[in-house]
Every structure is written in structure tokens, then in C-alpha cells.
C-alpha positions, 0 to 999 in steps of 0.5 A: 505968160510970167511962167513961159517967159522964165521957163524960156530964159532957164531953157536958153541959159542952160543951151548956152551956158552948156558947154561952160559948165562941162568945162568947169566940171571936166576942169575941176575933175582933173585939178582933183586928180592932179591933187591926188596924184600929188598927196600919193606922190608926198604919201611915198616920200614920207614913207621912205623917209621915214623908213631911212630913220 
């Protein structure tokens, strides 16, 4: 009864927590990308600045 009862909880948690968990993922993914994009971004200016020295 106990192992029912906790396997119907965890199933009805991931129903609804389903689509929270592919915002946070798909959220996470593009604060990743942004990051990237912004070290390229620093990489390049430090590059040609210090090939202007």
C-alpha cells in the first residue's frame, strides 16, 4: 500500500512539475549560451587590443 501510495505521488510530480523542469532546462540553456557568447565577445576585444599595443 506504502509503495503505491509513493510511486502515485512521484508519478503525479513529474506530470506536473514536467513542464516547469523543461523551462528551467531550456532557461538554463540559453543563460549558457548568452554567457558563451559574451566570453567570445571579451576573448575578441582583448585580442585586438592587445595586438594595438
Amino acid at each position: 500500500m506504502t509503495t503505491a501510495f509513493i510511486v502515485i505521488a512521484l508519478a503525479l510530480i513529474i506530470i506536473y512539475a514536467g513542464p516547469t523542469f523543461l523551462f528551467i532546462c531550456v532557461g538554463y540553456t540559453d543563460y549558457l549560451l548568452e554567457r558563451r557568447r559574451h566570453m567570445m565577445a571579451l576573448k575578441h576585444v582583448v585580442k585586438r587590443r592587445s595586438d594595438e599595443l
